[in-house]
C-alpha positions, 0 to 999 in steps of 0.5 A, a space after each residue: 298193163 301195157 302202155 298200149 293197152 293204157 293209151 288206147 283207154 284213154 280215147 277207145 274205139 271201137 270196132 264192132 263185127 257182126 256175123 250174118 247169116 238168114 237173119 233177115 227177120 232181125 238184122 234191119 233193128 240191129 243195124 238200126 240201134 248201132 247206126 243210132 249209138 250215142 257215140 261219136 261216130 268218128 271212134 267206131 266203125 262196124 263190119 258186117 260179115 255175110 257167111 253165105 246168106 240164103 236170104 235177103 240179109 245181105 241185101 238189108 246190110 248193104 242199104 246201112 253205112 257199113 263194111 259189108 264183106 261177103 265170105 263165099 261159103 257158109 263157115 259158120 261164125 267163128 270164121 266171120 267173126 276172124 273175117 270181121 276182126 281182120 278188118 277191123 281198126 278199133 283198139 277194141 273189138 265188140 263181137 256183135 250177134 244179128 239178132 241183138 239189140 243195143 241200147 243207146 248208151 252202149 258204148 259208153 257204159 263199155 268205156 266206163 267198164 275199161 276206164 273204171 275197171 281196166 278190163 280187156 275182156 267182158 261180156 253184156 247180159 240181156 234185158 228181160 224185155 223182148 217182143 216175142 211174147 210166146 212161152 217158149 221165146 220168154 222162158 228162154 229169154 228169163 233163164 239167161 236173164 236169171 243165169 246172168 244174173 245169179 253167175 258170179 261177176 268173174 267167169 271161165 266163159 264168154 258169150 260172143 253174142 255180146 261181147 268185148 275183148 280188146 284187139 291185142 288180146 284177141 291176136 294173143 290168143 290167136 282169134 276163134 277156133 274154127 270149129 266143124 260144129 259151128 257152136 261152142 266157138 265163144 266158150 272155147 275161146 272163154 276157157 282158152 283166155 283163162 288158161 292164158 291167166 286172163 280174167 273175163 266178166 259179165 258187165 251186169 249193167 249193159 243190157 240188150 234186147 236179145 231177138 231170138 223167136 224160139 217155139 217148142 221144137 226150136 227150143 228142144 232142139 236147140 238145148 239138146 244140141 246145145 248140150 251135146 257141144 258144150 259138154 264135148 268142150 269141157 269134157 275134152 278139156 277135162 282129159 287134157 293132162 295139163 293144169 285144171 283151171 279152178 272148176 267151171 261148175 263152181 262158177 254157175 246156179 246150182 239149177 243148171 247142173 243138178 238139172 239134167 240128171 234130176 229129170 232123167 231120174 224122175 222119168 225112170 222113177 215114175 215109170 218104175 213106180 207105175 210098175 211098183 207104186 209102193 216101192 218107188 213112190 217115195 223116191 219119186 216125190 223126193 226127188 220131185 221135191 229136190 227139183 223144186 227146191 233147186 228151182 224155186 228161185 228161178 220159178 219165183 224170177 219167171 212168176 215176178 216177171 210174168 205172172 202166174 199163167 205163165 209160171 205154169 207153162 214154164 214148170 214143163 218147159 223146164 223139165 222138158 229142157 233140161 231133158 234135152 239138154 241132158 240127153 246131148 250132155 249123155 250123148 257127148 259123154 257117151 262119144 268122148 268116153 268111146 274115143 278114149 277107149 279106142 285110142 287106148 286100146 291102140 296105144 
């Protein structure tokens, strides 16, 4: 460890950067739980980066004791977020969305982690607890409660809608790419701080109130979009000639991978056994009941969570989700495998 890095725990500060852009809906109670931290004021500071706002959010941040910077141009994220860390003072930069809750003791469960736990990277998990009551806001909300829950405590990713990474290790590796997809950038960055021989981990005992009002269409495609970009990361990464990391995969619930290429079977089997009942039928309830068998804990979370009612709701959801997501993992592959087979062909 550096004589930096360990000087800067013992009084760390911390300089939180919160990208914005249309979240006029919610950007008021983020503003409104950093401004209330119980944490001294003097070791904290708060940027708030405008990535071209269409709406009124600019003029809500503005009304809060913070650094508002205004980029001029819509470049998604990542770019904020360079924006925010440049001008940020704290020996440790807290990556913020504008749609996240903190509680109050946030800062001070994070300086328990660097103090306790010597950590340079780590990223908080979300409360089971939102406003939004719709089927599709809950399910979304309860499966990344569960995914954190259920990964292991040290990951290859990172999830920047909460998260902290010391100042010199974010200069070390060279801050976000900024990608033309604007998605991805967190992971990206996650799978780059590994490769760099550094560890990232979910801190399980922070947990924030995450604002996000999905309805169904949202939802689908959000996650088929969400599919498509993660998949076109690691498959890229995946090609790559250099040293593999120990595997991704090896790192998440069985669930979120057997999934995809689950629902996609039992859509062709139950069209094929229309056709051909005697032939297909037993396929298809085989592989039906794989699905609930990779699934029942995660239906059995959302039933304790939300009852009943709602564990019926989120059974489609569920299949239909992992159809979208599915459907842009296919896609991703289907243009990655292309791309290689183009720059093959003119090597």
């Amino acid at each position: 460890m550096s004589q930096l890095f360990f000087l800067s725990l013992l009084n760390p500060k911390f300089s939180i950067i919160i990208p914005l852009y249309n979240s006029s809906l919610t950007i008021k109670d983020c503003l409104d739980a950093v401004l209330n931290l119980d944490y001294s004021k003097e070791d904290y500071d708060v940027t708030v980066v405008d990535d071209a706002s269409t709406d009124n959010s600019a003029e809500i941040a503005s009304g809060f004791p913070f650094r508002l910077i205004k980029s001029g141009s819509n470049n998604g994220p990542a770019a904020a977020r360079n924006i925010g860390a440049k001008q940020a003072k704290g020996d440790f930069l807290f990556f913020l969305d504008a749609d996240v809750v903190l509680p109050k003791n946030c800062l001070k469960l994070a300086e328990d982690c660097l103090k306790e736990k010597n950590r340079k990277v780590f990223f908080a998990s979300f409360s089971r607890q939102m406003r939004y009551q719709n089927a599709s806001s809950q399910y979304k909300n309860l499966y990344l409660c569960y995914y954190y829950l259920k990964q292991k405590e040290r990951t290859h990713t990172l999830d920047t809608s909460f998260a902290f990474v010391s100042r010199d290790l974010f200069e070390e590796v060279k801050g976000f790419d900024v990608m033309p997809k604007k998605f991805g950038e967190d992971i990206d960055l996650g799978m780059r701080l590994t490769k760099m021989g550094h560890h990232i981990e979910i801190n399980k005992e922070i947990e924030a109130e995450h604002l996000k009002k999905y309805n169904f269409k949202k939802l689908m495609k959000t996650d088929y979009r969400r599919g498509k970009e993660i998949s076109r990361l690691f498959l890229k990464n995946f090609f790559k000639k250099e040293k593999k990391e120990k595997s991704f995969f090896s790192m998440r619930p069985l669930n979120i991978y057997f999934n995809m290429p689950i629902s996609f079977l039992i859509s062709a089997l139950a069209i094929a056994t229309i056709i051909s009942y005697k032939i297909f039928i037993f396929p298809l309830v085989l592989v039906i009941s794989f699905f609930v068998g990779i699934n029942c804990g995660f239906w059995f979370y959302l039933f304790k969570a939300n009852g009943f009612f709602f564990l019926l709701k989120a059974l489609f959801i569920t299949f239909a989700d992992s159809l979208a997501m599915g459907l842009g993992t296919a896609v991703s592959l289907f243009a990655v495998l292309k791309e290689k087979v183009i720059v093959k062909r003119y090597e």
